[in-house]
N, C-alpha and C positions, 0 to 999 in steps of 0.2 A: 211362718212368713210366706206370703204368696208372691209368685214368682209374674206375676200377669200383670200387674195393673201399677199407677205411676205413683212412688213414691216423693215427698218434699220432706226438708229439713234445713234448718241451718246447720252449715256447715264451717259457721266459725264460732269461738267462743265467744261467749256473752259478755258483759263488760265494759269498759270504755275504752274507745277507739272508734275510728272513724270511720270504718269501714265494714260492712257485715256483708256474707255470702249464704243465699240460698238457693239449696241443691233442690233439682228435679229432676227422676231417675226413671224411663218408662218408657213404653210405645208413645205415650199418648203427650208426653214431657213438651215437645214445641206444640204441639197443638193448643194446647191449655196453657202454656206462658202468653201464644200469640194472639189470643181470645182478652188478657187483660195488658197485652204491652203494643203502647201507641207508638209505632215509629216507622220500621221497616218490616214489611212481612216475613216472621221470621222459617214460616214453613218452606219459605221461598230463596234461605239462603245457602250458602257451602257452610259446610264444617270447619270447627274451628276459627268461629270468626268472632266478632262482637261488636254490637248495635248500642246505638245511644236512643234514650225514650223516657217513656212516663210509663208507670203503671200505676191505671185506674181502674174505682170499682164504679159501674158507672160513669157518672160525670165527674167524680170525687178525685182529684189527681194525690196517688198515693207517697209519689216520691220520684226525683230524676231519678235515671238506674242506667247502668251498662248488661247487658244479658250476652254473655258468652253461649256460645254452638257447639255441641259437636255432635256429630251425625254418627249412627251406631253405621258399623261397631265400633269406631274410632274414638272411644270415649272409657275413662275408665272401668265404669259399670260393663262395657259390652254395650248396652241399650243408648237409647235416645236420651240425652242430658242435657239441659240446661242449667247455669250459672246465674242467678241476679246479683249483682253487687249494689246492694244500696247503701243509704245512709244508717249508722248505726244506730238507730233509735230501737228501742223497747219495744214501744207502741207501733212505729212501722212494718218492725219486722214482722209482730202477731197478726197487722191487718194482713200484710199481703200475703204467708202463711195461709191464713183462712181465706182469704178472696180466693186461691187457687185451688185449697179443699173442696171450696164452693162448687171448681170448674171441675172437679174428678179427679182430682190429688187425693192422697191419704198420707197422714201422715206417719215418717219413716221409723223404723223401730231399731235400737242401737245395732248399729255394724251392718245395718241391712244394705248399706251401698257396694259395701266391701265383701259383702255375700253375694250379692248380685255379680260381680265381677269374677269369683270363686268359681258360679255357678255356670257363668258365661265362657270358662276356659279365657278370663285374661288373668288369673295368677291363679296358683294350684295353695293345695293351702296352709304350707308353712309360709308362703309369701305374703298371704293372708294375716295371718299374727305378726309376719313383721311391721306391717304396718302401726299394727296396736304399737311394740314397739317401740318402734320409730318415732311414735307421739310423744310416746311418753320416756325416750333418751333426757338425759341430762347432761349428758358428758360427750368428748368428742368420739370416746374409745366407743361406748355403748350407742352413738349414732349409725358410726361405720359398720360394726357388727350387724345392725338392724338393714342398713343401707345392702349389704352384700348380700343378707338373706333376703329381702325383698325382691334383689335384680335375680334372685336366681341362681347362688353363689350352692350352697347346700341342696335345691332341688336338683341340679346338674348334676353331683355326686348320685343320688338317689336314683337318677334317672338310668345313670347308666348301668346301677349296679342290680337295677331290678331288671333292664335288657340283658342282661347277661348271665342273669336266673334265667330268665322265660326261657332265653337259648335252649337251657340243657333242659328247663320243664317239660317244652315240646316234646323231645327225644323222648323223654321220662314217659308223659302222657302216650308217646305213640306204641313205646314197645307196650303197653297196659294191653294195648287192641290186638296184639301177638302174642298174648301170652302165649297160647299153648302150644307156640312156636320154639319158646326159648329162645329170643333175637332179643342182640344187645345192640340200641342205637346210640345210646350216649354213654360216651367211653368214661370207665368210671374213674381212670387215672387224671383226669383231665379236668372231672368234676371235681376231684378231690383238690385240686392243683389251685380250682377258681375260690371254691369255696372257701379253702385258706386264705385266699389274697381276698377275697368282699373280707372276709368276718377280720381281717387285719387295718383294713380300713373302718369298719365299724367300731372296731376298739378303739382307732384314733379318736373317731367323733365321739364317743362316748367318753372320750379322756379329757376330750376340750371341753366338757361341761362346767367343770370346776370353774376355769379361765372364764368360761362364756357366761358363768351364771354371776360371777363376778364383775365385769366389765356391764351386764344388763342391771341388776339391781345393788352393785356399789356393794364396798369393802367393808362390812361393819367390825369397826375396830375400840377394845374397852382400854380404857387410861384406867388401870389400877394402881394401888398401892397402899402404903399406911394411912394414916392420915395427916394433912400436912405435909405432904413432900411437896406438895405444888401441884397437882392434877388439875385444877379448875384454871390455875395461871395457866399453865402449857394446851389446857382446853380453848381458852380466851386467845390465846399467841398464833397457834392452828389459823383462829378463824377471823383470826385479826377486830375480834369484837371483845364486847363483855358481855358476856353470854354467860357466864356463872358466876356466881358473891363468891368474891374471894374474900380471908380470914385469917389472921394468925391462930385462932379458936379451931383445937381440933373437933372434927365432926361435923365441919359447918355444911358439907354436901352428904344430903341424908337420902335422896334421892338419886335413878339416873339424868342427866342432861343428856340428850341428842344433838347432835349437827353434822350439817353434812357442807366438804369443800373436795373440791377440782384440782388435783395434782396431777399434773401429765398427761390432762384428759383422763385420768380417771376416778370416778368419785369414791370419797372416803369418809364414811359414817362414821363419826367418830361418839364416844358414849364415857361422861366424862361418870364415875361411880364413887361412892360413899368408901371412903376409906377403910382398910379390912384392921379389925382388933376383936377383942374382947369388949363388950361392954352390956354394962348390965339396963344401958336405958333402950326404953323396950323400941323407938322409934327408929337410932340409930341400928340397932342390932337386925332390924327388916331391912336396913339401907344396906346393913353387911349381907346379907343372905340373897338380896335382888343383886347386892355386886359379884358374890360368886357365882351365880344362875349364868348372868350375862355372861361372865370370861365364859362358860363353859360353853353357850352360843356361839361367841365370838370368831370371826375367819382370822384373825389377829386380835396381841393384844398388848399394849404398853405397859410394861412392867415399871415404874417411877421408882427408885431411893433415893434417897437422904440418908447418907454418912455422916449429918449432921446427928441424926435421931435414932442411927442402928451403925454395928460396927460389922467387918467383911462377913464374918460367921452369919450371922442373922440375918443379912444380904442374900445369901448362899443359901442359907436354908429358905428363906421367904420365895426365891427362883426354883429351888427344887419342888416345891409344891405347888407353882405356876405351870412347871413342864410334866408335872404328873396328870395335867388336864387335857396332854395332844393337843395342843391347838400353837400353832405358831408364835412367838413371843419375840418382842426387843425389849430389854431388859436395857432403862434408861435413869443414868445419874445425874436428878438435876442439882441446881445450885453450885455449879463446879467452878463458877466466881467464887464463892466462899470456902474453897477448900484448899488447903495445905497439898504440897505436891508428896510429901508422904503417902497424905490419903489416897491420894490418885493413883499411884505407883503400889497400892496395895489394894485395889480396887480392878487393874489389869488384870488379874487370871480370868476374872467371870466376863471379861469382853463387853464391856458395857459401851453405848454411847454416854458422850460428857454432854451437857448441857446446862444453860441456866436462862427454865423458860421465861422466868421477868425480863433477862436484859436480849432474848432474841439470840442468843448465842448455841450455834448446832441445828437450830430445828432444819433448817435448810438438808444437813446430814441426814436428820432425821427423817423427813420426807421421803429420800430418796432409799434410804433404808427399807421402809414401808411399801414401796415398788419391789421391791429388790427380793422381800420377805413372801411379798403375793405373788413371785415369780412372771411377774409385769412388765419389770423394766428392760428386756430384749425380746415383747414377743412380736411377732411377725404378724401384723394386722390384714396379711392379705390370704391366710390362712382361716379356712370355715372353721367357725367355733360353734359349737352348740348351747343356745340359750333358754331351749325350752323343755322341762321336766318330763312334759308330754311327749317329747322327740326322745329323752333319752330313753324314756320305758319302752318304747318304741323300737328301739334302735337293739335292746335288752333282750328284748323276749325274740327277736329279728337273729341274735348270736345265738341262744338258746335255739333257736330250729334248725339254724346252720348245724350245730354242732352235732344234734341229731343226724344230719344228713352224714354227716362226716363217720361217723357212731355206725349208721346204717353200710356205708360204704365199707368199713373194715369186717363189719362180720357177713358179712356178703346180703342182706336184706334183700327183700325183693322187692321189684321196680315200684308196687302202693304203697309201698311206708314212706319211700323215697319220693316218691311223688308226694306226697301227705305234707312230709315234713317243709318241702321246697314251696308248696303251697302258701305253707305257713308265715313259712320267710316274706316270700315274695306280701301276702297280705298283711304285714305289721311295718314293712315299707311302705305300703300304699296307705296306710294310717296316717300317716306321717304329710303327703301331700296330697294326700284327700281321693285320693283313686279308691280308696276303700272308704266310707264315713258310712253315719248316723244322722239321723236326724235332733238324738239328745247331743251325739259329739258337737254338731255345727250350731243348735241353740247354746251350748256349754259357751263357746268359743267367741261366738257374734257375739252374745248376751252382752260381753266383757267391755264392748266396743264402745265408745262413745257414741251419742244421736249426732246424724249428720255426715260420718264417716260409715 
């Protein structure tokens, strides 16, 4: 991606609606807007303003338009940006598109705006990915998360904990130039002192991955159980649709269903599966085998019975082979309109919820259960979370070289290992907000981005 010359793109999605924007990102961005936009000279105005006009190719009037200003660096890019907000037409958007290629535009390649601005020092580049993000949030929990690492929330941590490396790296680097002096500039009790407390913070962020990569891409949760206990009704009840045939007929869901809804702000992939048995027909029995795969994916899973169809024993063992998978489980009895308060009262050791997902009865309980189980329902949203896989290897191999240092420190190493290692540290931090990159890291990363952004 070259970093010189002026990019265009629309910068909203396609589609119907009334309104479309396209972006111009460059030295040369008002010059070549102002070469086809009839109105006000736009070379001639302040930043941050916007003009009413035509843009023609030619004599050909292409469309009224508003064109927004902003003058670098005050503009997200860093560079010279213009805005056209036109009509949202297909065909307008391509003319004017190309009339402006025409004038020495090129068009943009995904995330090259958002590069531009990386590149320019106005976001470093985990702020960079939040944006991707940010797009692409669903929920309120997973905006906020994206919002707080865009403003800067996680590069601030980062920021001060690789200042307070370099501190003692100096030191480290200086006595290198005395060695054959044997001078000790950085005191090693002190380093030891620092190091414990970064690599203590680093294991928080590395612990809120869990939380963060759940709040980013949603709780995917399996509805198992026999068949017929009601898994597609309490599927349909969730998401308040009919979203799977339901059946008195066992076996009727041979497949997975997917859907996904918004409890709490935060979203819950729900995976409604083919009921687990014995059976010798060959279609159903790939429905059992894709449903145990998935519990075993699963970050949660609904366990359903029916004490209509199994009694407490076989309840109990059907749960003991649920919790042999390590994966979180509520273990849920529906139809509990139809049951006898015997049943219930012998149904009590294994803790179940009661429900009965036909008449809407519990699921409310149930929800908040579901919070409660993904360790959700008290967390403190103003706390950095980590939501990128990339950040946390980062953050990994960043403990791993602390720890070395720490390793060096007890057996007294000399000041190059020590230096080596805090090297280390300090460059798998800078991975992380682009102080360290690649050129395949930053195509890996843009590539992901939408055109336009």
């Amino acid at each position: 991606m070259a970093n010189n010359d002026t990019i265009v793109a629309l910068a909203t999605a396609t589609g119907n609606g009334a309104i479309a924007v396209i972006r111009l990102s460059g030295a040369e961005a008002i010059t070549i807007a102002n070469q086809v936009f009839k109105g006000k000279d736009l070379t001639k105005q302040p930043s941050h303003t916007i003009h009413f006009g035509t843009i023609r190719d030619g004599d050909d009037i292409l469309d009224e338009v508003l064109v927004s200003l902003f003058v670098a660096p005050h503009s997200y890019t860093g560079e010279q940006v213009v805005e056209i907000s036109t009509h949202n037409s297909r065909y307008i958007i391509e003319r004017i598109i190309q009339l402006l290629i025409r004038h020495g535009a090129r068009a943009a390649q995904p995330g090259e705006f958002t590069l531009r601005a990386f590149l320019n020092g106005r976001m470093d580049l985990s702020q960079a990915e939040a944006v991707a993000d940010l797009i692409a949030s669903t929920s309120a929990a997973s905006h906020q998360v994206a919002m707080q690492q865009m403003r800067g929330g996680f590069s601030n941590i980062l920021k001060q904990l690789r200042e307070q490396l370099i501190q003692f790296a100096s030191l480290i680097e200086l006595e290198l130039d005395f060695s054959e002096e044997d001078v000790e500039f950085a005191n090693r009790g002190q380093l030891s002192a620092l190091v414990v407390e970064i690599n203590s913070i680093i294991q928080k962020l590395i612990g809120s991955f869990e939380q963060g990569n759940v709040l980013k891409n949603g709780v995917p949760v399996v509805i198992a159980g026999r068949p017929n206990v009601g898994k597609s009704t309490l599927l349909n009840t969730l998401l308040n649709e009919e979203r799977a045939i339901v059946s008195d007929i066992a076996g009727t869901t041979r497949d997975t269903i997917e859907d996904e809804i918004n409890i709490d702000g935060v979203m819950f992939r729900f995976i409604d599966t083919a009921g687990i048995r014995d059976t010798r027909d060959v279609i159903e029995a790939k429905g059992v085998a894709r449903t145990r795969e998935k519990m075993r994916q699963a970050r949660l899973i609904i366990y359903l019975a029916d004490p209509q169809q199994d009694d407490r024993a076989e309840i109990e063992s059907q749960v003991a082979e649920v919790a042999q998978l390590n994966v979180p489980f509520v273990v849920v009895v529906n139809k509990v309109d139809l049951l006898k308060q015997d049943q219930v009262d012998t149904l009590l050791a294994i803790e179940p919820l009661f429900i009965s997902a036909k008449n809407k009865v519990g699921v409310e309980e149930l929800k908040h259960e579901l919070l409660r189980k993904v360790n959700l329902h008290n967390l403190d949203m103003d706390d950095v979370l980590v939501t990128n896989i990339r950040h946390v290897e980062a953050l990994r191999k960043t403990e791993d070289a602390l720890q070395r240092v720490l390793q060096g420190i007890d057996n007294a190493v000399t000041s190059d290992f020590l230096a080596m290692d805090i090297r280390q540290a300090l460059h798998h931090l800078g991975e992380i907000t682009g102080q360290v990159s690649t050129d395949d890291l930053l195509d890996n990363i843009f590539s992901k981005f939408c055109i336009g952004k």
